[in-house]
py3Dmol code that shows the C-alpha trace and the ligand (Angstrom):
import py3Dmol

protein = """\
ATOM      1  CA  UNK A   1      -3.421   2.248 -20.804  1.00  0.00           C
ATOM      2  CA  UNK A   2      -5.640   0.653 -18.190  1.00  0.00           C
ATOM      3  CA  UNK A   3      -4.750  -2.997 -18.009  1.00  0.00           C
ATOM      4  CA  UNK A   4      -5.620  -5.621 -15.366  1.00  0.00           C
ATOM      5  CA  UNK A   5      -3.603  -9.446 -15.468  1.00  0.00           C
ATOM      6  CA  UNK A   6      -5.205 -12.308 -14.814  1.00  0.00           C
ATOM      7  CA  UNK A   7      -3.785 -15.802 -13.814  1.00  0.00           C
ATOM      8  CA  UNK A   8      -3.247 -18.174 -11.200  1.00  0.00           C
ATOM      9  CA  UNK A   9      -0.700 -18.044  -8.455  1.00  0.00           C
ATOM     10  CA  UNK A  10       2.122 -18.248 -10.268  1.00  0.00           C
ATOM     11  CA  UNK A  11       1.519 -17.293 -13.254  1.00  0.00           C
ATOM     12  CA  UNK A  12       3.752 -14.494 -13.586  1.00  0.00           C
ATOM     13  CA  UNK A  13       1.745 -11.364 -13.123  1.00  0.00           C
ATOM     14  CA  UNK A  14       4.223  -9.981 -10.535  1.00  0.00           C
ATOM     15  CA  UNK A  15       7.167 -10.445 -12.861  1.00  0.00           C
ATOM     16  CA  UNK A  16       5.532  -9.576 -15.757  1.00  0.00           C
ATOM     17  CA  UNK A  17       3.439  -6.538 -14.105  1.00  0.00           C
ATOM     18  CA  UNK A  18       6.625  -5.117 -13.368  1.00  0.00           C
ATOM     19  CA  UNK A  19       8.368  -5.434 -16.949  1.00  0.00           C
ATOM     20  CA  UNK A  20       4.977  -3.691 -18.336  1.00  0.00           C
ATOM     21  CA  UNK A  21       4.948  -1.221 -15.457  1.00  0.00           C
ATOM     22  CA  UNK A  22       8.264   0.246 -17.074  1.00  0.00           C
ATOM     23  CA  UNK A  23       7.793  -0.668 -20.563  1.00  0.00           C
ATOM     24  CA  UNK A  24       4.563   1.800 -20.649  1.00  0.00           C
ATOM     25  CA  UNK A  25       5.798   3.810 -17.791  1.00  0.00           C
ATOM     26  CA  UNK A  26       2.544   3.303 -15.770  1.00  0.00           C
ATOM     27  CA  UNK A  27       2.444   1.588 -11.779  1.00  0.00           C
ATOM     28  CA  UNK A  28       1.714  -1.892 -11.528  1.00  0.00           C
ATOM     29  CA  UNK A  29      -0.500  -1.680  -8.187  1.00  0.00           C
ATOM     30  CA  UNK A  30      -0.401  -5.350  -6.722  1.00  0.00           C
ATOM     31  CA  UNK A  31      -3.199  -6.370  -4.058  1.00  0.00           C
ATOM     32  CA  UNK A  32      -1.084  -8.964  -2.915  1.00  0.00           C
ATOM     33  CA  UNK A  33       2.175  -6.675  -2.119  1.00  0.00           C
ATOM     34  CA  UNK A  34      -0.217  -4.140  -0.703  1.00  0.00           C
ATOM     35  CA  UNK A  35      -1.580  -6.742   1.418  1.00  0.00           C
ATOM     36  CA  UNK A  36       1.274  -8.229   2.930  1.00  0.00           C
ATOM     37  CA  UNK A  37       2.960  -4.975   3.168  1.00  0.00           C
ATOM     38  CA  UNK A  38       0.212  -4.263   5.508  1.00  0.00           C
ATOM     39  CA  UNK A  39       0.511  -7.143   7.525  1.00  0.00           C
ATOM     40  CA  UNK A  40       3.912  -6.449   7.704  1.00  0.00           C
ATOM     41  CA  UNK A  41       3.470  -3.065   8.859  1.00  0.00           C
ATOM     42  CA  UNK A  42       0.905  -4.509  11.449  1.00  0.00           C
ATOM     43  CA  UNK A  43      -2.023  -2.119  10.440  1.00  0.00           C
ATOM     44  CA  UNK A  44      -5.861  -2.722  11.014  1.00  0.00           C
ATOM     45  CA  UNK A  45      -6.032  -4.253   7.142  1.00  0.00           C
ATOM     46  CA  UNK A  46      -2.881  -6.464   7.483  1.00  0.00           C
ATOM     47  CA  UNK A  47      -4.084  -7.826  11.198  1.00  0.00           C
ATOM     48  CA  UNK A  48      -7.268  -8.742   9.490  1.00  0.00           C
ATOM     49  CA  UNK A  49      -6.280 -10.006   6.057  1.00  0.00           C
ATOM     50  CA  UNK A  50      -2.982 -12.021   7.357  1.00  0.00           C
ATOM     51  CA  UNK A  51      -5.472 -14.981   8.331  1.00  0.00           C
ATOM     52  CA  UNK A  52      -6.961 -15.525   5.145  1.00  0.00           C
ATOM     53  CA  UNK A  53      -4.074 -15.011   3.285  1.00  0.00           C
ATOM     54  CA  UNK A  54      -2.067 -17.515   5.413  1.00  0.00           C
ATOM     55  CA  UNK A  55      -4.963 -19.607   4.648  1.00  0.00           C
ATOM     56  CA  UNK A  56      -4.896 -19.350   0.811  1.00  0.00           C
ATOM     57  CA  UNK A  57      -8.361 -17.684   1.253  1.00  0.00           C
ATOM     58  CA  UNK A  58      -9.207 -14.825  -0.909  1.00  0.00           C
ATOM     59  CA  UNK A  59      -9.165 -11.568   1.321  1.00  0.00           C
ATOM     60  CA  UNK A  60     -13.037 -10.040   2.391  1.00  0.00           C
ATOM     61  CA  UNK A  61     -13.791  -8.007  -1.030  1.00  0.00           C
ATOM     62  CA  UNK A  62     -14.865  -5.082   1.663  1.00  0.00           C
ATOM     63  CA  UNK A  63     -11.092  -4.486   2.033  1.00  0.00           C
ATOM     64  CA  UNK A  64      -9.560  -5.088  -0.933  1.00  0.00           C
ATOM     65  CA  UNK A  65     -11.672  -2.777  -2.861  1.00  0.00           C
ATOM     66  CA  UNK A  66     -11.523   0.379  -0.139  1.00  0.00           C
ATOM     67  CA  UNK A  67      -7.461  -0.642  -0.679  1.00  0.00           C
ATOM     68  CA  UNK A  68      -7.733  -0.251  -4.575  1.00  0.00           C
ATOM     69  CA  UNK A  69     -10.094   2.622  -4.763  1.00  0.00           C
ATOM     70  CA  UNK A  70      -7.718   4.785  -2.894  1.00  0.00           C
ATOM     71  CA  UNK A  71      -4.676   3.542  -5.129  1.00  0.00           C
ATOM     72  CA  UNK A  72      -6.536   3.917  -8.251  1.00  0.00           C
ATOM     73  CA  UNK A  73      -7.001   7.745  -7.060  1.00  0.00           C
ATOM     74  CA  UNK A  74      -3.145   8.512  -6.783  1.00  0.00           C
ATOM     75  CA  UNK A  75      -1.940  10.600  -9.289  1.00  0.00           C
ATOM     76  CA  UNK A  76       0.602   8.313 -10.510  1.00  0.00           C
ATOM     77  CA  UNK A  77      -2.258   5.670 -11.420  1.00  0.00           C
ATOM     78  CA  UNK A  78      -3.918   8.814 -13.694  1.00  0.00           C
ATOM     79  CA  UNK A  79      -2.553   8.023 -16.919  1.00  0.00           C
ATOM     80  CA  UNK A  80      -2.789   3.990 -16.306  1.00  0.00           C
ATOM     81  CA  UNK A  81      -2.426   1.242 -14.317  1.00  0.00           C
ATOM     82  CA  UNK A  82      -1.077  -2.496 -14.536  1.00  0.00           C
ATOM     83  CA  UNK A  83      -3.528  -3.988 -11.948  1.00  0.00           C
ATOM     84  CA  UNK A  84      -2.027  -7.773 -10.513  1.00  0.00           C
ATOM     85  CA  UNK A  85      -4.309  -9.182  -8.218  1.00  0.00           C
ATOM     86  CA  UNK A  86      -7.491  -7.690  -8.451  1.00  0.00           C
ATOM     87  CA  UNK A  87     -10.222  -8.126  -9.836  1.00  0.00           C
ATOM     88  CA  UNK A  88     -10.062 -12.154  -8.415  1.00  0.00           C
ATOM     89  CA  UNK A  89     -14.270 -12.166  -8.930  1.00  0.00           C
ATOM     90  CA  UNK A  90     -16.693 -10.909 -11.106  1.00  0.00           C
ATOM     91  CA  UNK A  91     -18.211  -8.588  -8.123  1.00  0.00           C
ATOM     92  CA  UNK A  92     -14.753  -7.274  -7.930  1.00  0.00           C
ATOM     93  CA  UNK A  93     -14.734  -6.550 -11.744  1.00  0.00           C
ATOM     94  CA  UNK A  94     -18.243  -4.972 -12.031  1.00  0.00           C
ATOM     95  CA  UNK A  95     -16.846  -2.467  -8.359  1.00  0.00           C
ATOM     96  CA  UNK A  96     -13.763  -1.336 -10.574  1.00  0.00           C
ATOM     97  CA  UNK A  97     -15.618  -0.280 -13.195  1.00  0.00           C
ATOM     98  CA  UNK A  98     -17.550   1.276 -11.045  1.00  0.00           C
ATOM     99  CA  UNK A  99     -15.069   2.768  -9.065  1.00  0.00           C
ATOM    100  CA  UNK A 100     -13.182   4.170 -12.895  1.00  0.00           C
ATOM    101  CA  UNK A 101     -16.843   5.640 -13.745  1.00  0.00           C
ATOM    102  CA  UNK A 102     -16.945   7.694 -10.725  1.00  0.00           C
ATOM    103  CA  UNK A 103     -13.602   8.815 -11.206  1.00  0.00           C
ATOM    104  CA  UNK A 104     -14.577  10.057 -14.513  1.00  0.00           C
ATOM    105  CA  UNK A 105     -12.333   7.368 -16.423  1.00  0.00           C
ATOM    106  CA  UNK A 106     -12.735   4.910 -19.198  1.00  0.00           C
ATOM    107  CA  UNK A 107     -12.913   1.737 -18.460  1.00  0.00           C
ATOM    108  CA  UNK A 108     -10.544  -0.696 -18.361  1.00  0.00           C
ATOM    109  CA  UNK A 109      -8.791  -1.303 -21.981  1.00  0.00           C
ATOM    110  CA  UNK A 110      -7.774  -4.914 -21.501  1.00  0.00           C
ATOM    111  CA  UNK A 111      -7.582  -8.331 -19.573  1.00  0.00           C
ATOM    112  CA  UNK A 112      -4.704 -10.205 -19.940  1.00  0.00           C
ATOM    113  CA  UNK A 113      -4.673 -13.608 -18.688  1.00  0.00           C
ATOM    114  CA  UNK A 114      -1.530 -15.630 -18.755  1.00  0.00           C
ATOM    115  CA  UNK A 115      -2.117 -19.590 -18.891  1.00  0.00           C
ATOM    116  CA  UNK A 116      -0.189 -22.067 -17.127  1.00  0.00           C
ATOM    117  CA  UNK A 117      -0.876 -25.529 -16.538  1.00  0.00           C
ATOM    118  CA  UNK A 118      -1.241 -26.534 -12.827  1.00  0.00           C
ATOM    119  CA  UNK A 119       1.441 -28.628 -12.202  1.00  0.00           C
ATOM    120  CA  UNK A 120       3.908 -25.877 -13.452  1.00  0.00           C
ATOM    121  CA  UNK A 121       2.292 -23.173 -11.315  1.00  0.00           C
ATOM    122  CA  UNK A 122       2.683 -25.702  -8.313  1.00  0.00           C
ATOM    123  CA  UNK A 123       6.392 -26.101  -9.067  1.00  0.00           C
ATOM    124  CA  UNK A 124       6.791 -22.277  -9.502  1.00  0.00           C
ATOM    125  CA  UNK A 125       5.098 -21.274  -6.513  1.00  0.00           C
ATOM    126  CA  UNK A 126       6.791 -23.924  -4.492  1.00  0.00           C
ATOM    127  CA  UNK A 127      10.513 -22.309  -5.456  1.00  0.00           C
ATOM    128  CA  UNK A 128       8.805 -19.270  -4.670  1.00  0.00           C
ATOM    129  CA  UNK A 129       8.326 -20.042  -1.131  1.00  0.00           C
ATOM    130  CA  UNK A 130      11.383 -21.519  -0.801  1.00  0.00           C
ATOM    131  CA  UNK A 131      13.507 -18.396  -2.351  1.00  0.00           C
ATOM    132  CA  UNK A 132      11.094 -15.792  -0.664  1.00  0.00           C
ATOM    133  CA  UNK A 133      10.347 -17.562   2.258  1.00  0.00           C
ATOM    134  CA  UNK A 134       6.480 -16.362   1.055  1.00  0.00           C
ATOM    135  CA  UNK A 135       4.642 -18.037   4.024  1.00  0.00           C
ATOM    136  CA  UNK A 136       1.627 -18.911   1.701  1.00  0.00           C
ATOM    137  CA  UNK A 137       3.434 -20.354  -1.020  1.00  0.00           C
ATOM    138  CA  UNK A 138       3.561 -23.332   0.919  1.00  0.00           C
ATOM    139  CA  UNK A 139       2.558 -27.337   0.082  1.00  0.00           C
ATOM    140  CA  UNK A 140      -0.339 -26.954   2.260  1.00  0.00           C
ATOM    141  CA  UNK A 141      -1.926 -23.389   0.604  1.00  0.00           C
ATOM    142  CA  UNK A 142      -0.858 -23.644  -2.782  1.00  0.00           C
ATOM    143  CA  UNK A 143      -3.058 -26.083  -4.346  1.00  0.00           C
ATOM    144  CA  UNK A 144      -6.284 -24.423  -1.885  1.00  0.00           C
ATOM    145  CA  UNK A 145      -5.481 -21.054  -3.434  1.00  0.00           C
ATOM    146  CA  UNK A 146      -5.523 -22.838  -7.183  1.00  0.00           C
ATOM    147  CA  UNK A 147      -8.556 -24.396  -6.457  1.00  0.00           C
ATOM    148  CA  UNK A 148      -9.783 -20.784  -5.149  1.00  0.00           C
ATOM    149  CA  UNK A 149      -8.709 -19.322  -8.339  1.00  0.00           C
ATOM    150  CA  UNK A 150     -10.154 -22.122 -10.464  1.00  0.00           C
ATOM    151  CA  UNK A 151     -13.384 -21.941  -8.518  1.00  0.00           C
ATOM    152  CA  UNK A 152     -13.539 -17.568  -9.683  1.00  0.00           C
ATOM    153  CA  UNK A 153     -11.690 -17.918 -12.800  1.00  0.00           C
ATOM    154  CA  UNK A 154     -14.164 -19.274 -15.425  1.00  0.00           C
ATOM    155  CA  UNK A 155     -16.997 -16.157 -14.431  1.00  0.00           C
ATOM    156  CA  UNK A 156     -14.426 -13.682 -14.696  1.00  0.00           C
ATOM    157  CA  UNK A 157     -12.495 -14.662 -17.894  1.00  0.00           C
ATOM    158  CA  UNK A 158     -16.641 -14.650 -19.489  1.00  0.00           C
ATOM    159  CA  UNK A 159     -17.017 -11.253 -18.001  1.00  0.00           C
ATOM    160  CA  UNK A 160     -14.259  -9.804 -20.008  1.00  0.00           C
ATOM    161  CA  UNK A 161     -14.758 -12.211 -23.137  1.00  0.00           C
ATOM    162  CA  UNK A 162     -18.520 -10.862 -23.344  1.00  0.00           C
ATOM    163  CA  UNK A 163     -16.952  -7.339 -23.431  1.00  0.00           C
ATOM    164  CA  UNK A 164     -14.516  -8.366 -26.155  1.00  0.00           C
ATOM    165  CA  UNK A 165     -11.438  -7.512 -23.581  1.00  0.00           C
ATOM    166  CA  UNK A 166      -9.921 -11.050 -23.149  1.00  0.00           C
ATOM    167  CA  UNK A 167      -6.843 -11.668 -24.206  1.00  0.00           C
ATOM    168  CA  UNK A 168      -5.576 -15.123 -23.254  1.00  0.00           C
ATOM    169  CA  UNK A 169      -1.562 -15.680 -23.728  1.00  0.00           C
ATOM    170  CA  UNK A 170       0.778 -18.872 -22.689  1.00  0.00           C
ATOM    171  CA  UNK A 171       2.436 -18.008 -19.908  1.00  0.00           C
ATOM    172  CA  UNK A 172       4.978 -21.135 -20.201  1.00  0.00           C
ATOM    173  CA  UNK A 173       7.256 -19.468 -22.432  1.00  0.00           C
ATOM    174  CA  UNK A 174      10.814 -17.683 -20.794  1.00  0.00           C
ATOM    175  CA  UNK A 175      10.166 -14.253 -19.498  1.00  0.00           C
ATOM    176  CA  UNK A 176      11.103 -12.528 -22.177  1.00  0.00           C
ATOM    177  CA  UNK A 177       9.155 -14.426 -24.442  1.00  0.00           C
ATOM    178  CA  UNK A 178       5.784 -14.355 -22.285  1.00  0.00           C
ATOM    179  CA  UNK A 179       6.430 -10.155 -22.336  1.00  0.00           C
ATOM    180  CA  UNK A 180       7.184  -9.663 -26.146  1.00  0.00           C
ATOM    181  CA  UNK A 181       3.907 -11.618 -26.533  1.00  0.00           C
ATOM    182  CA  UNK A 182       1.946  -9.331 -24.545  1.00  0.00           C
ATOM    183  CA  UNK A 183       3.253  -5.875 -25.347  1.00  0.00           C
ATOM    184  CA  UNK A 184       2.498  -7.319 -29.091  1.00  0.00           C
ATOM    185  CA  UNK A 185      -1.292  -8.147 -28.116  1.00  0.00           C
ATOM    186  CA  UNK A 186      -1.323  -5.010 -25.794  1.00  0.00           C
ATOM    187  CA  UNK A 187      -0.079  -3.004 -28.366  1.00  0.00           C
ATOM    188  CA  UNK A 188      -1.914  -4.416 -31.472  1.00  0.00           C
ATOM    189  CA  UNK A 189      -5.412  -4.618 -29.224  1.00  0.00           C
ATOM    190  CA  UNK A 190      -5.422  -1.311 -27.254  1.00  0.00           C
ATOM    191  CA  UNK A 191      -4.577   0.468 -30.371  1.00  0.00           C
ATOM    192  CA  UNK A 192      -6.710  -1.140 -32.946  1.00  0.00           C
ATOM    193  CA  UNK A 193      -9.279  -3.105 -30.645  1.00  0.00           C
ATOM    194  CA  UNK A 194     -10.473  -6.018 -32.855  1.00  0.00           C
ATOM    195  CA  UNK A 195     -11.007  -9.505 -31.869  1.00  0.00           C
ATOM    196  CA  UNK A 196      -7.963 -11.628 -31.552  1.00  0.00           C
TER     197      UNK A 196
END
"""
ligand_1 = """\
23
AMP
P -0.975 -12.612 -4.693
O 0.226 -11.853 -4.240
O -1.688 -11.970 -5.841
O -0.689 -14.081 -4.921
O -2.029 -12.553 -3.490
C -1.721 -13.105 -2.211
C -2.993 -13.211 -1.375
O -3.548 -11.914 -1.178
C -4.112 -14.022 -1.986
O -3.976 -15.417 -1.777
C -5.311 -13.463 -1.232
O -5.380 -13.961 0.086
C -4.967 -11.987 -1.147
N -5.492 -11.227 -2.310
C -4.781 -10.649 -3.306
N -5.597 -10.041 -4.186
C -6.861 -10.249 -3.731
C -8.154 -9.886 -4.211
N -8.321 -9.172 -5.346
N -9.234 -10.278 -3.486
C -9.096 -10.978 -2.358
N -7.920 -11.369 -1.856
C -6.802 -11.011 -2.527
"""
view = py3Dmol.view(width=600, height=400)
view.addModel(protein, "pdb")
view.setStyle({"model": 0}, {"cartoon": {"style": "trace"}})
view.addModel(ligand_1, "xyz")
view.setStyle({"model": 1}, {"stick": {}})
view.zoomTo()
view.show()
């Protein structure tokens, strides 16, 4: 199963990434956590993607995609991936399906985009700074990064609807009710792929 999760900061992709990661027994491969592992390692990527992210800019495609490439070519991410992060843009969409074509893959089997209303993800991602201490889920960068997600989100979602891949899903619920709602439209659209 090759999946990818859309939403905005906040939305729950980490948490719920990593319930489907073990539910289907396939890595959840996070641009974000790759990212700031990076900067926290200090390496050439993290020294020059620590701005923008501090900045609730969206990272310079050039580097995010050599990042996922190389992930996507791990043998753990051969049977399936969860991807949380990326693609954020429709150029980043068309360069993974792309990058699955030259690996000899299928493409990707669905987008699943968890909805949230703004003001929730603005609480959530506020006690996520606080409880993380994550230095960009702060009152100044949270509602820049929404409006950054906002401003790629429409072109995206279209890019999957016009390949029938969309599925949309509240993402208000509890956690457990957000995840038995997806494995139930992963499982009923990956196996029998008909509009929903
Ligand atoms: P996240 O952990 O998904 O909230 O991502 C944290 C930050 O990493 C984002 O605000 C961006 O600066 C950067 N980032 C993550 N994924 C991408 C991507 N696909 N393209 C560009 N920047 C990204």
């Amino acid at each position: 199963m090759q999946i990818v999760l859309i939403g905005a900061p906040g939305s729950g992709k980490g948490t719920q990434g990593d319930l489907l990661s073990a539910h289907y027994g396939i890595p959840r491969l996070s641009t974000g956590d790759a990212l700031r592992q990076a900067a926290r390692l200090h390496t050439a990527i993290g020294y020059e993607a620590k701005a923008a992210m501090d900045a609730g800019e969206l990272v310079e495609d050039r580097i995010v995609i050599r990042m996922i490439e190389d992930r996507l070519a791990m043998d753990d991410a051969g049977s399936g991936f969860i991807l949380d992060g990326f693609p954020s843009n429709v150029r980043q969409a068309q360069i993974l399906d792309a990058a699955l074509a030259r690996q000899g893959r299928a493409g990707i089997d669905a987008a699943l985009h968890f909805e949230v209303p703004d003001d929730e993800l603005v609480r959530r991602t506020l006690a996520r700074g606080v409880a993380q201490g994550r230095s960009d889920d702060s009152e100044a960068t949270v509602s820049h990064r929404l409006s950054v997600y906002h401003s790629q989100a429409a072109t995206l979602f279209k890019y999957y609807a016009d390949q029938n891949k969309l599925l949309t899903r509240s993402g208000t619920g509890s956690v457990g009710e957000v995840f038995d709602e997806a494995v139930d439209a992963l499982d009923r659209f990956v196996t029998t792929p008909l509009p929903i």
